[in-house]
LOBA-615695 format. One line per 2 residues: number of its first residue (from 1); their letters; for each residue x, y, z of C-alpha. Coordinates in nm, 4 decimals. Layout:
! residues N
NUM	A	X/Y/Z ~ ...
//
This chain:
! residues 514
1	XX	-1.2033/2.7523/-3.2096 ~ -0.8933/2.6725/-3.3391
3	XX	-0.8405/2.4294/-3.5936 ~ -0.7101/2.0770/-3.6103
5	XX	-0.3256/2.0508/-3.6144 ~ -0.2600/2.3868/-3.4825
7	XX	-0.1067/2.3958/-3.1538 ~ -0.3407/2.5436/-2.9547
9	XX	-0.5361/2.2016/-2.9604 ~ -0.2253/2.0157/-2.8402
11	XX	-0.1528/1.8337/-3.1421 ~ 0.1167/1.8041/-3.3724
13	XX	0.0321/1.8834/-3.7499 ~ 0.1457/1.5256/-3.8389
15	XX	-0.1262/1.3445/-3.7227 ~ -0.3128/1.1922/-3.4221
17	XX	0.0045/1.2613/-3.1838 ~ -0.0592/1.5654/-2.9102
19	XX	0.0834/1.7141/-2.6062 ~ 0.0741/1.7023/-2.2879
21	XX	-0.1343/2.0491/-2.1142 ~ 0.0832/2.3798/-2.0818
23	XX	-0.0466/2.4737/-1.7930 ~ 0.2335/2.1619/-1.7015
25	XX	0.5146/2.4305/-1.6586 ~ 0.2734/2.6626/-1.4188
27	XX	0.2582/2.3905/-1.1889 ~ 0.6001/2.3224/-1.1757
29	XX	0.6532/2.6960/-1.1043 ~ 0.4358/2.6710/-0.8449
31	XX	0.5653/2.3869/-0.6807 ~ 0.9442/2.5366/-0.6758
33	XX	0.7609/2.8642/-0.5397 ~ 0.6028/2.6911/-0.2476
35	XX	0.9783/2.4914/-0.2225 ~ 1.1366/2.8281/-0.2415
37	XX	0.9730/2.9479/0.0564 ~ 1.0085/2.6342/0.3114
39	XX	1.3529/2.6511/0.2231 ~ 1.4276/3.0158/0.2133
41	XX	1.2533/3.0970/0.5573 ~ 1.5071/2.8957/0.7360
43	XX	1.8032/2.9858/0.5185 ~ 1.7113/3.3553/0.6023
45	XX	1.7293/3.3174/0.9279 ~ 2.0500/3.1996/0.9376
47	XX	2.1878/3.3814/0.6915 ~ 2.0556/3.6968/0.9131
49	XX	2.2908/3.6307/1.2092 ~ 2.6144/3.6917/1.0059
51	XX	2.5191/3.9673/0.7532 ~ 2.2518/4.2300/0.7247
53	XX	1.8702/4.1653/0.6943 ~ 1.8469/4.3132/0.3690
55	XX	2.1239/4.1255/0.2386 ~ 2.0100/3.7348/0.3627
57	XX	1.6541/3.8532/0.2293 ~ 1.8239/3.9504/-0.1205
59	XX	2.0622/3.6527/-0.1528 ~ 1.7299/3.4123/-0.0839
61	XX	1.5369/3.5848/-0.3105 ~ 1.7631/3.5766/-0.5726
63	XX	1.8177/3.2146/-0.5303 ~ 1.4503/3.1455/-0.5003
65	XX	1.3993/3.3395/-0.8422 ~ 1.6918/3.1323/-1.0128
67	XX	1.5350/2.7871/-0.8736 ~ 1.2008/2.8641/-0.9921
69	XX	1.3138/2.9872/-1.3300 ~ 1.5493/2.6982/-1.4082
71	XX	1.2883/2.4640/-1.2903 ~ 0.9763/2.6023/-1.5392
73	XX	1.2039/2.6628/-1.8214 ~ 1.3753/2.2506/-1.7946
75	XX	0.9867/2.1628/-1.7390 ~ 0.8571/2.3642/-2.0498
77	XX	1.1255/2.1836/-2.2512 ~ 0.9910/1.8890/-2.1306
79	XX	0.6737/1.9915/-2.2723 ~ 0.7891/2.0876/-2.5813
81	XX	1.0235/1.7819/-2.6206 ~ 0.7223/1.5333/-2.4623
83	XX	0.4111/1.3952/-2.7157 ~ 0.1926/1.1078/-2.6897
85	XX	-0.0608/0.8999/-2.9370 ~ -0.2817/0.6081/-2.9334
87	XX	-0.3161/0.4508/-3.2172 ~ -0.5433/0.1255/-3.2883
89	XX	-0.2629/-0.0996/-3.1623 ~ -0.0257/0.0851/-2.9420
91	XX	0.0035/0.3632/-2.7066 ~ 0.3030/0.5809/-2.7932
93	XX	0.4864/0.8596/-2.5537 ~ 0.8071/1.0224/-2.7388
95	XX	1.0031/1.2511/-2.4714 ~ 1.3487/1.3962/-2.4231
97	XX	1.5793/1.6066/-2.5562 ~ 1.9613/1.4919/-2.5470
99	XX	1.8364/1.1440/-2.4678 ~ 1.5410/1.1110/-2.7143
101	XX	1.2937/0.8076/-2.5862 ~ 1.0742/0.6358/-2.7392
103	XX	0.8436/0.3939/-2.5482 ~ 0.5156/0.2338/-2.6300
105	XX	0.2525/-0.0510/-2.5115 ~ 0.0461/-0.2525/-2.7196
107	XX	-0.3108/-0.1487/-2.6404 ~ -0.4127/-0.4975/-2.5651
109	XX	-0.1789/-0.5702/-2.2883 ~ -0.2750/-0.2374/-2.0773
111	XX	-0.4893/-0.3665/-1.7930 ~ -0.5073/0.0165/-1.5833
113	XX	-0.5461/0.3632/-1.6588 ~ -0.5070/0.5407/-1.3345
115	XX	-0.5893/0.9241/-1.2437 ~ -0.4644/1.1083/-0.9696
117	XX	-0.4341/1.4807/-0.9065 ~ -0.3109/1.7001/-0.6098
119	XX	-0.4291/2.0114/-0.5098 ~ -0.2972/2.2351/-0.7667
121	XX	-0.3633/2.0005/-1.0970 ~ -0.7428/1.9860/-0.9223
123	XX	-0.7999/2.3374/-0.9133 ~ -0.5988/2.3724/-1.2852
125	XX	-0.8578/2.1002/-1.3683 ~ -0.5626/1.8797/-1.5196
127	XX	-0.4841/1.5050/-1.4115 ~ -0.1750/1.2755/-1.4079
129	XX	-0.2350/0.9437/-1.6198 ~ -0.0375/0.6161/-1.6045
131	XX	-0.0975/0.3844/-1.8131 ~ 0.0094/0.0210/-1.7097
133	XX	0.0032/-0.3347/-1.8564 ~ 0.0135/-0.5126/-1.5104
135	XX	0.3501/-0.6836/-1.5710 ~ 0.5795/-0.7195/-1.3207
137	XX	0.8884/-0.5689/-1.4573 ~ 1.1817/-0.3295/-1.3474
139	XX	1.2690/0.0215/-1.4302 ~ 0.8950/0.1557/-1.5307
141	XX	0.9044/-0.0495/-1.8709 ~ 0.5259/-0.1681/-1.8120
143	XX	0.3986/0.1927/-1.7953 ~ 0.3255/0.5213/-1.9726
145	XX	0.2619/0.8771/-1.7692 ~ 0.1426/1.1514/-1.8730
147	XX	0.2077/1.4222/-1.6662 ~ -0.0389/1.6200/-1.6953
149	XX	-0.3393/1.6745/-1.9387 ~ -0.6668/1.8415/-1.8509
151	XX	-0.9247/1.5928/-1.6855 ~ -1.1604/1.5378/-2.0013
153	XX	-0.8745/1.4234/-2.1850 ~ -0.7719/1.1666/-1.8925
155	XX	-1.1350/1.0331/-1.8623 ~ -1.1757/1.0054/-2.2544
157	XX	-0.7907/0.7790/-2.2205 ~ -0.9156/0.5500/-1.9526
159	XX	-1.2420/0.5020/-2.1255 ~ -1.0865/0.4448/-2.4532
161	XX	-0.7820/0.2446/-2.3313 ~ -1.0337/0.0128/-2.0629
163	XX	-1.3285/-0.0313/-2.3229 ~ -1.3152/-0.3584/-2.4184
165	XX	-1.5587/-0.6542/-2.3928 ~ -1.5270/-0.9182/-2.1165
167	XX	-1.4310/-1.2856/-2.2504 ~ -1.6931/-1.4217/-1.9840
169	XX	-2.0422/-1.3484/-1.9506 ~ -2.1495/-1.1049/-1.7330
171	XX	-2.4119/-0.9802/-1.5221 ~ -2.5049/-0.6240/-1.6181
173	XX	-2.7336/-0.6350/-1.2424 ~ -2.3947/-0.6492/-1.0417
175	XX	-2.2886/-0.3285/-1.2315 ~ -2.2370/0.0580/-1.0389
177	XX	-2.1902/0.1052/-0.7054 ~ -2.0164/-0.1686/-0.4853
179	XX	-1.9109/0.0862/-0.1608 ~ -1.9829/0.4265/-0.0774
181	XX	-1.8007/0.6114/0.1974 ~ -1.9198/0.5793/0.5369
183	XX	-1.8197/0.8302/0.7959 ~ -1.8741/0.6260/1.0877
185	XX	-1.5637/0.4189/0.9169 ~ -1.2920/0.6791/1.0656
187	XX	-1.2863/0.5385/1.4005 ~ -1.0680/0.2323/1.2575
189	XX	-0.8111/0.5240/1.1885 ~ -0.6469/0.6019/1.5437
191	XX	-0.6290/0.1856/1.6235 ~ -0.3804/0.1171/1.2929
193	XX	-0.0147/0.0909/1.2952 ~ -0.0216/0.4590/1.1308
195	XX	-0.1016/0.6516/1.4395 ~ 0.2068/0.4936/1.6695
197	XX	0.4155/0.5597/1.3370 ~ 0.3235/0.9204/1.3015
199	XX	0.3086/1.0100/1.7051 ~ 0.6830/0.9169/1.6600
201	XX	0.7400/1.0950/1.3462 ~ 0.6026/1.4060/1.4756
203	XX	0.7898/1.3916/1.7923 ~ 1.1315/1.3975/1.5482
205	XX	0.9931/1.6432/1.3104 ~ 0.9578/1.8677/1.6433
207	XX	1.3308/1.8449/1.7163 ~ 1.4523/1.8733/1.3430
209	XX	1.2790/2.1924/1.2829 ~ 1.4253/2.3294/1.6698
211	XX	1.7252/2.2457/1.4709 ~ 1.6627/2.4168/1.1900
213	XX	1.6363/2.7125/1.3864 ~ 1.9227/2.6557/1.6168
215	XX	1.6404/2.5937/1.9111 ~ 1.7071/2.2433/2.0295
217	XX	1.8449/2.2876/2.3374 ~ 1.5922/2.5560/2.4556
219	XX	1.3320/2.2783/2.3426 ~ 1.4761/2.0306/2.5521
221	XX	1.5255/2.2268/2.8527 ~ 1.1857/2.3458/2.8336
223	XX	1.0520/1.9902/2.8363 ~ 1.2828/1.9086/3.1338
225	XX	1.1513/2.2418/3.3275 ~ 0.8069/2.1263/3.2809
227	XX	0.8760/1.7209/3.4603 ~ 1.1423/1.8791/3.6865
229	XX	0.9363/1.7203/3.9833 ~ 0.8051/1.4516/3.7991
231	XX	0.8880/1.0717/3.8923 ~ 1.0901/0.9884/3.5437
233	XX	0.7581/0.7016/3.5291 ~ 0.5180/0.9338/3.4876
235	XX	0.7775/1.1402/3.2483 ~ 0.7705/0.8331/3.0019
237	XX	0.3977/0.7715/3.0429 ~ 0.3392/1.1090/3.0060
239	XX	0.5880/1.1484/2.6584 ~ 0.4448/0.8503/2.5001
241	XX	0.0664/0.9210/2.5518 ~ 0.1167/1.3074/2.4234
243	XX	0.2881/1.0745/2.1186 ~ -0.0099/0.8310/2.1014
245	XX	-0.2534/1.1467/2.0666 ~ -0.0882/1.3398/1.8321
247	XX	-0.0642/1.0168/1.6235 ~ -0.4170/0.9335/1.6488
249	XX	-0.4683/1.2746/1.5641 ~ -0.2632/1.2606/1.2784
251	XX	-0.3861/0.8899/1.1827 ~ -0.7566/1.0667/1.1452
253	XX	-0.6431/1.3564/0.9445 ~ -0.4495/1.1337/0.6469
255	XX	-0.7389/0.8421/0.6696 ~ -0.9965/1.2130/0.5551
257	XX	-0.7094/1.2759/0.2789 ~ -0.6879/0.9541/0.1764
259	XX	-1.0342/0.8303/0.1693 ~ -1.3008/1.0979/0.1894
261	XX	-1.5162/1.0892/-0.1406 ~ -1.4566/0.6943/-0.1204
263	XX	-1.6418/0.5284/-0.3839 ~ -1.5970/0.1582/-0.5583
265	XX	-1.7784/0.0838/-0.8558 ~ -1.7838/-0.1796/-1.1163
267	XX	-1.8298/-0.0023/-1.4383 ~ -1.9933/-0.1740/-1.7843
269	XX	-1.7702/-0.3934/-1.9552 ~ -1.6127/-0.5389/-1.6216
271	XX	-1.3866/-0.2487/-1.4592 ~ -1.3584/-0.2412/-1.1228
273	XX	-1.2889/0.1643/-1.0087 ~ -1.1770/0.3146/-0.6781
275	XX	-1.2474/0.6494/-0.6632 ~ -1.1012/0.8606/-0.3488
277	XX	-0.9550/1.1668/-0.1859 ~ -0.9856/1.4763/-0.0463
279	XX	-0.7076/1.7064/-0.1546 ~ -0.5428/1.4787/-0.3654
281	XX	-0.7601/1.2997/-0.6101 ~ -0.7447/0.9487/-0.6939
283	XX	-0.9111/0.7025/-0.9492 ~ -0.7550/0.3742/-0.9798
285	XX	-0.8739/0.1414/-1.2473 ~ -0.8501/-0.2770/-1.2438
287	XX	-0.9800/-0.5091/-1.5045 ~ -1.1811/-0.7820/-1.3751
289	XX	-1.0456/-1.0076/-1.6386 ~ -0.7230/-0.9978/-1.4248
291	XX	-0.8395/-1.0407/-1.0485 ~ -0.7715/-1.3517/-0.9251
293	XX	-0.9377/-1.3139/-0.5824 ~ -0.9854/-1.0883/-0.3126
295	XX	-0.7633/-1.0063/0.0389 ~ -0.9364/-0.9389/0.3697
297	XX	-0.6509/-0.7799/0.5967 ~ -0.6664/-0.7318/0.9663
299	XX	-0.4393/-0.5428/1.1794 ~ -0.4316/-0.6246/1.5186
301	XX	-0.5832/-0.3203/1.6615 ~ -0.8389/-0.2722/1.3729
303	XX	-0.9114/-0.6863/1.4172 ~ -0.9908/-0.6063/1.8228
305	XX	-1.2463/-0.3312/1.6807 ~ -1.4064/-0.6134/1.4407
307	XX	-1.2920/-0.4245/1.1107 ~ -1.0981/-0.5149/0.7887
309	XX	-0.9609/-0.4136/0.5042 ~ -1.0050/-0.5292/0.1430
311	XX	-0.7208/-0.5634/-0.1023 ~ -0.7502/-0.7155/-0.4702
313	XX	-0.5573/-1.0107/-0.5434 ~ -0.4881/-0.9246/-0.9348
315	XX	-0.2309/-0.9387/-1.1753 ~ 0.0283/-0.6210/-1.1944
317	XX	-0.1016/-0.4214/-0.8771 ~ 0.2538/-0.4126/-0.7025
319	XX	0.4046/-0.1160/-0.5413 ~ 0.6472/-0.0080/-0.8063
321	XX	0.9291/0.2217/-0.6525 ~ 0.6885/0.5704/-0.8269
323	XX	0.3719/0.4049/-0.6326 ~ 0.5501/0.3474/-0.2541
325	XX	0.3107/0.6206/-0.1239 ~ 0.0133/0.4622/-0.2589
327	XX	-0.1706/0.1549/-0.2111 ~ -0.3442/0.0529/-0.5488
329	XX	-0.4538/-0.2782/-0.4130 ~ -0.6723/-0.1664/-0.1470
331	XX	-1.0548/-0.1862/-0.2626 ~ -1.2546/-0.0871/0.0297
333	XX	-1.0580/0.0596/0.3679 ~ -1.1224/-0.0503/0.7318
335	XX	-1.4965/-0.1341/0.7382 ~ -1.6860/-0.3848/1.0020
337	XX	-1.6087/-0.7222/0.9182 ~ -1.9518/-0.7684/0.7873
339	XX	-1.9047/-0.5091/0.5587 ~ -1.5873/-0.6003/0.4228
341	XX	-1.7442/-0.9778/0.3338 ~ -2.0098/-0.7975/0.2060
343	XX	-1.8200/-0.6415/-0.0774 ~ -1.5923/-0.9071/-0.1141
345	XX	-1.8731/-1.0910/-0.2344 ~ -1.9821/-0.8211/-0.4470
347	XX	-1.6875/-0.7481/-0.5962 ~ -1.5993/-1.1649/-0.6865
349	XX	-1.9647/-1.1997/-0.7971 ~ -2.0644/-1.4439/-0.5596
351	XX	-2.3988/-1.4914/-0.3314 ~ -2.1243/-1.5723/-0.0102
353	XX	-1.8244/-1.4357/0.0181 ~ -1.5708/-1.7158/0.0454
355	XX	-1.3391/-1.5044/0.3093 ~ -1.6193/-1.5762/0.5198
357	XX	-1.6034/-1.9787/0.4515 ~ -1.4748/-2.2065/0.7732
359	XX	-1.1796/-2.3338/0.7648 ~ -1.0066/-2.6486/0.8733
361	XX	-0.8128/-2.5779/1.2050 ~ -0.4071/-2.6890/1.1683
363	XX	-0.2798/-2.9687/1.4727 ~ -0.1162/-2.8729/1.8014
365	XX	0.2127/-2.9597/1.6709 ~ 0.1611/-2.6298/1.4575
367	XX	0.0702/-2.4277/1.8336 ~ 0.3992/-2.5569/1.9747
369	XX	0.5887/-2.4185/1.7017 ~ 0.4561/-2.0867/1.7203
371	XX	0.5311/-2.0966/2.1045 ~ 0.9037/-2.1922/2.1106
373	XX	0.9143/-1.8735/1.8155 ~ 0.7703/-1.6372/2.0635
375	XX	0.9306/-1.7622/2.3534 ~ 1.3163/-1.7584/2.1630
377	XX	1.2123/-1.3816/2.0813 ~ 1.1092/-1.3119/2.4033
379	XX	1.3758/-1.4873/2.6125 ~ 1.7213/-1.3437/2.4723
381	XX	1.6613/-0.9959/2.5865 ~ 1.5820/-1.1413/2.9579
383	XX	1.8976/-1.3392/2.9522 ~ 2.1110/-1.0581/2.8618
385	XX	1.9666/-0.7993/3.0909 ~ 1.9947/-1.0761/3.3693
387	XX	2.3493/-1.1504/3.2515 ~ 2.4892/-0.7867/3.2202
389	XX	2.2761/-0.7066/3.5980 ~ 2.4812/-0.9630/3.7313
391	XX	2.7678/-0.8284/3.6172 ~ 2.7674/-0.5058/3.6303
393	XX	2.4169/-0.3431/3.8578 ~ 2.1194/-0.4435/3.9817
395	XX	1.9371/-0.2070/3.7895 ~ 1.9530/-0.4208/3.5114
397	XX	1.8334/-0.6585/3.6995 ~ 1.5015/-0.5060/3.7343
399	XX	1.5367/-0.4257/3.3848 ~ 1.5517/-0.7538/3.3255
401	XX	1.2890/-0.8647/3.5698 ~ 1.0410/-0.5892/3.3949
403	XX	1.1427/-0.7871/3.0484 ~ 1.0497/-1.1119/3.1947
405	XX	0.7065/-0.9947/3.3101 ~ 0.5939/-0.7826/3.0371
407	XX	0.7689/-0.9945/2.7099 ~ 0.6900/-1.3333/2.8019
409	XX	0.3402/-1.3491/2.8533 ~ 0.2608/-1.0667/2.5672
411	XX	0.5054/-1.3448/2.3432 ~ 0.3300/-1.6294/2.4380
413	XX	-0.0226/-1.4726/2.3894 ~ 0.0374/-1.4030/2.0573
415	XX	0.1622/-1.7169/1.9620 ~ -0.1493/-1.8871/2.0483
417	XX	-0.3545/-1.6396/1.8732 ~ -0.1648/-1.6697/1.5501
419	XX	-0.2414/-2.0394/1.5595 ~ -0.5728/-1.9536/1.5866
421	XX	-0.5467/-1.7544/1.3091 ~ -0.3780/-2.0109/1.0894
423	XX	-0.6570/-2.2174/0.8380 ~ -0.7298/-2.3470/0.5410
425	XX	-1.0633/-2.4251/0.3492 ~ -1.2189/-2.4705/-0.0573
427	XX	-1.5180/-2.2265/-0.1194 ~ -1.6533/-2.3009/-0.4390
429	XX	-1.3704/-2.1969/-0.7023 ~ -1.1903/-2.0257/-0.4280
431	XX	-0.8962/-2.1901/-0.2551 ~ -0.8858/-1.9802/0.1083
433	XX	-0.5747/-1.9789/0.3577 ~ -0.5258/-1.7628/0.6483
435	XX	-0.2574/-1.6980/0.8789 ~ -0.0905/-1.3886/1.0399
437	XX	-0.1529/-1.2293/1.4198 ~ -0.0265/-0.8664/1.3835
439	XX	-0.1602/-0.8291/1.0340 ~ -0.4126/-1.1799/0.9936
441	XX	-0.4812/-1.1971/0.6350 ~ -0.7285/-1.3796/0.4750
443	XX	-0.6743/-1.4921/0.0866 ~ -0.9462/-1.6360/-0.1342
445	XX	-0.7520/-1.7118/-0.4201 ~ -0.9480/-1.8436/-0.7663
447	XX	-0.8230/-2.2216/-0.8038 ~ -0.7893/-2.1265/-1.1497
449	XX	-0.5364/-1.8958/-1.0959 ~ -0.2899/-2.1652/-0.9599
451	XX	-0.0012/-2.2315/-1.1400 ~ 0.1726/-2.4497/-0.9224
453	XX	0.2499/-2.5540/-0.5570 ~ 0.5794/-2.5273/-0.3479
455	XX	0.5976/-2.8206/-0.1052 ~ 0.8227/-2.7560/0.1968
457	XX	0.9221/-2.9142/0.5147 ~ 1.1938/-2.8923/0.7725
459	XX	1.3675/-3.1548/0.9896 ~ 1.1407/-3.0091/1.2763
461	XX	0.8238/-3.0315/1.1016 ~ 0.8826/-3.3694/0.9685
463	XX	0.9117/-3.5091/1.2950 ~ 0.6012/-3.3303/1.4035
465	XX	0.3989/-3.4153/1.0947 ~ 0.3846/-3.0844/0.9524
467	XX	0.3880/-2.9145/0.5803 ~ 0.4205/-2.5788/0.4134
469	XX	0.2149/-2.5665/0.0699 ~ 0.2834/-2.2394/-0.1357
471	XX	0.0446/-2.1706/-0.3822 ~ 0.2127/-1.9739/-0.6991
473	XX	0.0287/-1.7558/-0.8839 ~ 0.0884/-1.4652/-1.1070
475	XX	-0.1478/-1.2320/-0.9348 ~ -0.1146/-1.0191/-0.6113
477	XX	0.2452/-1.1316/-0.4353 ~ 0.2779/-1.4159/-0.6030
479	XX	0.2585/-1.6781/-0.3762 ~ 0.0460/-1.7687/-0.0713
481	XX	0.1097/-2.0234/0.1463 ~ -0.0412/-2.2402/0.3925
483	XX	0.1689/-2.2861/0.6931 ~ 0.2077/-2.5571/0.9218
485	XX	-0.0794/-2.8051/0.7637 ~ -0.0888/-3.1743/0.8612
487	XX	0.0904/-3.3298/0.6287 ~ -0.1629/-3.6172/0.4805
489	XX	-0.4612/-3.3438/0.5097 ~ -0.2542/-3.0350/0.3390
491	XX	-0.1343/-3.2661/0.0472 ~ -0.5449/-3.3797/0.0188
493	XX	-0.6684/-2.9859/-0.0069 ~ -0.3459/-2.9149/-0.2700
495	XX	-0.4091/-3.1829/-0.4301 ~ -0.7988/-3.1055/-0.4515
497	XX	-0.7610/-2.7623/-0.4809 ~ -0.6128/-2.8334/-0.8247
499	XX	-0.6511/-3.1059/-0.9698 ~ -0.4047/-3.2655/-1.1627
501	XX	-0.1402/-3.0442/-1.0911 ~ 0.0100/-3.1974/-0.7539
503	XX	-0.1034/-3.5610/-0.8295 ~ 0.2137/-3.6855/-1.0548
505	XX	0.4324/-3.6044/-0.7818 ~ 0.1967/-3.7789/-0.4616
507	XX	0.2758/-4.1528/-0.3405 ~ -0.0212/-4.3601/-0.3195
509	XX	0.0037/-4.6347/-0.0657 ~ -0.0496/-5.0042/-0.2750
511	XX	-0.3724/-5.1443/-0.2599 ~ -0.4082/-5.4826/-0.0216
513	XX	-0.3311/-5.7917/-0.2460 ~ -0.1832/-5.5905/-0.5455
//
């Protein structure tokens, strides 16, 4: 066992500060390897039509060799030149060599410690830590990463760093699991917005690697042998359902990635903790002393299957430019509605989940608007296709005809479902709005966590009698609004939403025989 101070226990001999895990470098080396050889495979094959096949294999080598050793030795400087500490007040990481920096939090402002680890770090048993305070700033000033240290030492930060007493009572019965991973949940995968996404992602990753190998034009000639006979209708039906399966396909293998293991848990001392993955590991940490209310998301085709998502509304979980691949909001994936209320309830600490609360309905006036939006979307395209037929060739004008049938109605049955969507409500200390027909979200927001309103109304929805209320907050996006309200009732619910904080700025109409 080696002794305090020496090296071999990662710390510096001048006191509590220590380094990140060596075993850092062979993971960079690894990485580059695997880069070495996605790259080099098609670089060989090229380089093999011009010049011998001992001679492209010996140039990539060579240049996978150099790419791999430049990249461990600049990462094992990094681990010499990188050390961290936490000391009773602040967390400290020192790193760099030409450009020494020094950055640090105070201990009492972090708010999440989160863990993640891909495939390699998992079977190194190392982790990736970030540290965060939950501020919304620029440039990665509100967080520390340690990249990487061995798993013990990443539980024993987040434990350390998260271990602090609530400033509200608590009830200790509420504590452990929340959510455990249902199977049956997959079959929300294939009806998101990710399977159309990655059917046509796959269909250009197809003819970028046929380019790659100087193939594309075989590709596409092969595809054209296969529908020579074919009506060009059935060739587009045919295209876009192989496109559609492969994304729904695709949509089921990342939803087992990202969510197999699932777990949510509220730990002692109020810590809410999403645990999740399959080859990538993932623990994300939030305080409850900074959620200010819950999410429940609905896309369209996950909505039609009676599912929803659950996000936290709480201070500092945006998608900073390092996080745009993960979603640290999301609490509990698609899950039957009943389920998703369910945990929302859990999660808030209340008997009812107020996601679930009714809501008032908005006036017609706020339908109209929402048709004359989807009708001026749907209508230009018509009118052009129309105007250039005329012109030009009829075919456009069965273009445009096609348009006019399809467009229209699809428009104008939208419209009237996003003002059914669209509502507004108080459950208990919960101010809920809802809105949205593509992706209806529904926000119970703590009234508490108001810090203001943003009172808006066009020339158009004056006439009609209409208001936008924003409510500002500092938690989640920052502001959620209530659209399209009647005016006298939407002033009412601000103003009793919170009190005190809209009244100075409301006209009262004179009491008779003052």
């Amino acid at each position: 066992m080696s002794a305090p101070g020496s090296p071999a226990d990662g710390r510096h001999a001048d006191g509590d500060w220590r380094r990140l895990d060596k075993r850092t470098v062979l993971v960079t080396a690894l990485v580059m390897a695997g880069v070495s050889v996605g790259g080099g495979v098609p670089a060989f094959l090229g380089l093999s039509g011009g010049m011998a096949a001992w001679q492209a294999l010996a140039l990539v080598v060579a240049g996978a060799a150099l790419l791999v050793t430049g990249a461990a030795a600049a990462d094992y400087v990094r681990w010499r030149r990188t050390r961290y500490r936490i000391g009773p007040e602040r967390a400290e990481l020192h790193t760099g060599l030409l450009l020494v920096k020094r950055r640090s939090l105070a201990r009492e402002r972090i708010r999440s410690v989160d863990l993640t680890a891909h495939p390699l770090l998992r079977v190194l048993g190392l982790v990736k830590v970030r540290m965060g305070t939950g501020e919304h700033t620029g440039g990665g000033e509100s967080t520390l990463e340690l990249d990487a240290v061995t798993r013990a030492e990443g539980e024993r930060l987040r434990r350390e760093l998260l271990g602090r007493t609530l400033t509200r009572p608590q009830d200790d019965r509420q504590d452990g699991e929340l959510a455990a991973l249902d199977p049956a949940w997959i079959r929300y995968a294939p009806v998101s917005f990710v399977a159309p996404v990655l059917g046509g992602a796959a269909a250009g990753a197809v003819m970028q690697v046929s380019e790659w190998f100087g193939a594309r034009r075989e590709v596409i000639h092969w595809i054209g042998d296969r529908f020579r006979e074919t009506p060009l209708v059935w060739v587009v039906v045919t295209l876009v359902a192989a496109a559609v399966l492969t994304g729904a396909v695709g949509a089921l293998g990342l939803w087992v990635e990202m969510w197999w293991n699932y777990r949510l848990e509220r730990e002692p001392g109020g810590t809410l903790r999403v645990r999740r993955g399959l080859l990538t590991a993932r623990s994300v940490s939030i305080e409850e002393r900074r959620l200010r209310g819950v999410e429940l998301v609905e896309p369209l085709g996950v909505r039609l299957s009676g599912a929803a998502r659950l996000d936290a509304v709480a201070t500092g979980l945006v998608k900073e430019q390092e996080d745009k691949h993960a979603d640290l909001r999301t609490l509990l994936p698609a899950a039957p509605r009943a389920v998703a209320d369910t945990v929302a309830a859990r999660v808030l600490r209340e008997p009812a989940a107020p996601t679930g609360a009714p809501l008032t309905a908005h006036p017609r006036a706020a339908r109209t608007r929402r048709l004359r939006w989807a009708l001026a979307a749907a209508l230009p395209p018509v009118l052009v296709l129309a105007l250039l037929g005329a012109l030009l060739t009829d075919v456009l004008l069965y273009a445009a005809a096609v348009c006019a049938v399809v467009l229209v109605p699809l428009a104008v049955v939208l419209a009237l479902d996003a003002y059914r969507s669209l509502g507004h409500g108080l459950s208990g200390g919960y101010l809920v709005t809802r809105s949205g027909t593509l992706r209806r979200a529904t926000v119970a927001l703590q009234r508490g966590g108001v810090i203001g309103w943003t009172v808006k109304q066009s020339y158009v929805q004056r006439r009609a009698g209409l208001i936008t209320l924003t409510a500002t907050t500092a938690a989640g996006t920052g502001a959620y609004a209530v659209h399209d309200a009647d005016e006298t009732e939407g002033l009412r619910f601000a103003a009793e939403a919170v009190p005190e904080l809209l009244e100075p700025f409301l006209a009262r109409s004179p009491v008779p025989g003052t």
